[in-house]
PyMOL CGO cylinders between C-alpha atoms (Angstrom):
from pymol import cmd
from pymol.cgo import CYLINDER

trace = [
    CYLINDER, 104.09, 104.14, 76.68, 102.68, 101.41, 74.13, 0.3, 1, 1, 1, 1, 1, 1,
    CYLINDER, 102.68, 101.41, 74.13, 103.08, 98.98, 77.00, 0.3, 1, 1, 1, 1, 1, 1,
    CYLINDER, 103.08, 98.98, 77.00, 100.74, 101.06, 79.36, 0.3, 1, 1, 1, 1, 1, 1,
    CYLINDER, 100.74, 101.06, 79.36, 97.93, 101.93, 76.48, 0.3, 1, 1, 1, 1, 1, 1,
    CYLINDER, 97.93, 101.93, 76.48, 98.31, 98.10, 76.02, 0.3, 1, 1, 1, 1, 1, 1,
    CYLINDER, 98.31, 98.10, 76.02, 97.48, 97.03, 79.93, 0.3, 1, 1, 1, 1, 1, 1,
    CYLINDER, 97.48, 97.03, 79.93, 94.83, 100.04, 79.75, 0.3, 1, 1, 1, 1, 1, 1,
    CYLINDER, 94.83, 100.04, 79.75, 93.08, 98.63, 77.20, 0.3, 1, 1, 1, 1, 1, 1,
    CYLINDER, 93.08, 98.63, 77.20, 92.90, 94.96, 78.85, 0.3, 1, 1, 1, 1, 1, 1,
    CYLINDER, 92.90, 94.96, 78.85, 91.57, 97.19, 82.00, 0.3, 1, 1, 1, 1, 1, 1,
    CYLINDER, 91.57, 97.19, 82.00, 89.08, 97.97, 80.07, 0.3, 1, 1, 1, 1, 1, 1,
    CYLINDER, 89.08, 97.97, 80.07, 87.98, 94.22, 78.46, 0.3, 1, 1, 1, 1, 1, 1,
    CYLINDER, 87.98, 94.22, 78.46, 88.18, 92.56, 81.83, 0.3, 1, 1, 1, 1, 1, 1,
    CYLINDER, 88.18, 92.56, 81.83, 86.18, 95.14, 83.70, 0.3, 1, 1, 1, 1, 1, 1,
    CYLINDER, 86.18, 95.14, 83.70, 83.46, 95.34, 80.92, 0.3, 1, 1, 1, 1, 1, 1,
    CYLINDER, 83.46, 95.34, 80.92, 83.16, 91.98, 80.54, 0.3, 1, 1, 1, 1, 1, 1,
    CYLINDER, 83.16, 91.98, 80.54, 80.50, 91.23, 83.27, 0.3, 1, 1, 1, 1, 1, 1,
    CYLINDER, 80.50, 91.23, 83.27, 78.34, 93.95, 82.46, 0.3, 1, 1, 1, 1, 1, 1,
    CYLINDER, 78.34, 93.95, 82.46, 78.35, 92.53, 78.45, 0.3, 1, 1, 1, 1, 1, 1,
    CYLINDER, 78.35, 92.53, 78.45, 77.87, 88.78, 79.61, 0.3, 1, 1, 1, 1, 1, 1,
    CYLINDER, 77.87, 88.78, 79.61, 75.56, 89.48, 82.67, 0.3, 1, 1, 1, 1, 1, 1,
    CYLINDER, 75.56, 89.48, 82.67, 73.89, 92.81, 82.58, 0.3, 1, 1, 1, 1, 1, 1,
    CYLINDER, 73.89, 92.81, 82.58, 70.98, 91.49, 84.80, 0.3, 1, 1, 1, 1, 1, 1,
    CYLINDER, 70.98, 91.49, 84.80, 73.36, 89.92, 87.56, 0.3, 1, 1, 1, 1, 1, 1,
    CYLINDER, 73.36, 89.92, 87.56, 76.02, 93.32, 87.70, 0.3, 1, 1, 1, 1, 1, 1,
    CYLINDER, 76.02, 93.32, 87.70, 72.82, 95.37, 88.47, 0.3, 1, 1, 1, 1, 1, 1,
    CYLINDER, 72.82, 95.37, 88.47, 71.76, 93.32, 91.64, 0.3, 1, 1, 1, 1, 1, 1,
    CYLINDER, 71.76, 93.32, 91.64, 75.29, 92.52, 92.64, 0.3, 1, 1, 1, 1, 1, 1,
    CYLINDER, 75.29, 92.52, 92.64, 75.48, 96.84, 92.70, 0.3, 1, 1, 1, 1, 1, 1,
    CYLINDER, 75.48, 96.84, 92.70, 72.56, 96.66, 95.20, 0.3, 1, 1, 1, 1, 1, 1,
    CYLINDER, 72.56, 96.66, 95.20, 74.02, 94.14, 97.42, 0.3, 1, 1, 1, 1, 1, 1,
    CYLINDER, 74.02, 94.14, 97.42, 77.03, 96.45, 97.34, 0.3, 1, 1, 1, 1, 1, 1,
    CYLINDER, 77.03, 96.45, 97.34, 75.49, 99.67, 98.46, 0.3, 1, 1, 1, 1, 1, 1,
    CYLINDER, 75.49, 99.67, 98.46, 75.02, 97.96, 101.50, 0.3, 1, 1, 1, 1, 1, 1,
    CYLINDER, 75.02, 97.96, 101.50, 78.50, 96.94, 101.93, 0.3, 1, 1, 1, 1, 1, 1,
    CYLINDER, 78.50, 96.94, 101.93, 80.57, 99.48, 104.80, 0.3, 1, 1, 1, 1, 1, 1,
    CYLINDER, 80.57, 99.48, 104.80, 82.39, 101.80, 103.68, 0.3, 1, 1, 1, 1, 1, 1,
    CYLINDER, 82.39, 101.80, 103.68, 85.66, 100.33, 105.24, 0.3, 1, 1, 1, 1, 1, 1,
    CYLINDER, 85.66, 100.33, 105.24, 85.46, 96.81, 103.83, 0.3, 1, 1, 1, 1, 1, 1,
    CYLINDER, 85.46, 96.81, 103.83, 85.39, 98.55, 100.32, 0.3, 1, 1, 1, 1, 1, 1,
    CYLINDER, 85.39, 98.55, 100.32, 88.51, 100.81, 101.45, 0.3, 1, 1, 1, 1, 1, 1,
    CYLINDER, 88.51, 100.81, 101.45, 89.81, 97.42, 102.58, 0.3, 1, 1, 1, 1, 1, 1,
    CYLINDER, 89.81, 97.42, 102.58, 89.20, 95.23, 99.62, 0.3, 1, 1, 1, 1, 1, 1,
    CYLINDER, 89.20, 95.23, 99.62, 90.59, 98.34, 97.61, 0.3, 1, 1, 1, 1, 1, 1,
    CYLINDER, 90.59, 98.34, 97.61, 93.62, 98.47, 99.10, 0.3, 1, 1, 1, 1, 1, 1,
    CYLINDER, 93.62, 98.47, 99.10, 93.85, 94.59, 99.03, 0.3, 1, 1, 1, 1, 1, 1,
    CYLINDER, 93.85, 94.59, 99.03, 93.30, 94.38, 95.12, 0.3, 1, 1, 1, 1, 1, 1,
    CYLINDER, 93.30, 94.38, 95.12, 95.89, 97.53, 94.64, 0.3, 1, 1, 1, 1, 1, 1,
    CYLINDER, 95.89, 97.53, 94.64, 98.52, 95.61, 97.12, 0.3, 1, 1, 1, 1, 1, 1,
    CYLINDER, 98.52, 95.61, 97.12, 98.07, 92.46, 95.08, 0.3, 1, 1, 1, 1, 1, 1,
    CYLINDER, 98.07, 92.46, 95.08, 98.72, 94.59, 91.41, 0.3, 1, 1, 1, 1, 1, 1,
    CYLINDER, 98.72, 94.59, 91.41, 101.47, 96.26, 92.63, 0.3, 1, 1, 1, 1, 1, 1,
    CYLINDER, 101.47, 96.26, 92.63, 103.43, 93.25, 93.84, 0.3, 1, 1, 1, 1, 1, 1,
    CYLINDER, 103.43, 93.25, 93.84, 102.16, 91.10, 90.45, 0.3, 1, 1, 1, 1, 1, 1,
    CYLINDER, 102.16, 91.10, 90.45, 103.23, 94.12, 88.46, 0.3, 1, 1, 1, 1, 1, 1,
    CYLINDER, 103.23, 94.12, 88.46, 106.64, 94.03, 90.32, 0.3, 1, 1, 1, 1, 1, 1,
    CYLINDER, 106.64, 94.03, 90.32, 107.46, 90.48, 90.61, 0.3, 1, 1, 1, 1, 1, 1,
    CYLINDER, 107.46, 90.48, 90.61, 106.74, 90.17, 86.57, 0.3, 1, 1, 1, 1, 1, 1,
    CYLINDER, 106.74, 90.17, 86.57, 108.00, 93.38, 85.48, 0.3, 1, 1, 1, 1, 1, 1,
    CYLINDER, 108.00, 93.38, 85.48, 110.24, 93.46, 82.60, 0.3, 1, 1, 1, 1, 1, 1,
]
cmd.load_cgo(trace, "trace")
C-alpha cells in the first residue's frame, strides 16, 4: 500500500509539472486538443496504458 501512495504521488508531480512550468503553453496546447478526434485520444489512451502496464510488469518487484 505505501508503494502505491508512493507512485500516486509521483502521478501527481509529473502531471502537474507542465501546468507549474508553462501555464501559458498547457492552455493553448488544450485548444489544439479539443480539436483532436475522439478516436486518436481513445487510441493514444490505450497506447500510454499498454506501455504502463508492460513497464509496470517487466520492472515489478
Amino acid at each position: 500500500m505505501k508503494l502505491l501512495f508512493c507512485l500516486l504521488g509521483l502521478v501527481l508531480i509529473i502531471e502537474g509539472l507542465p501546468y507549474f512550468a508553462f501555464p501559458h503553453k498547457m492552455k493553448k496546447w488544450m485548444l489544439v486538443m479539443q480539436e483532436v478526434p475522439d478516436s486518436h485520444l481513445r487510441l493514444m489512451g490505450f497506447i500510454a496504458m499498454a506501455a504502463g502496464l508492460l513497464i509496470a510488469y517487466f520492472f515489478k518487484e
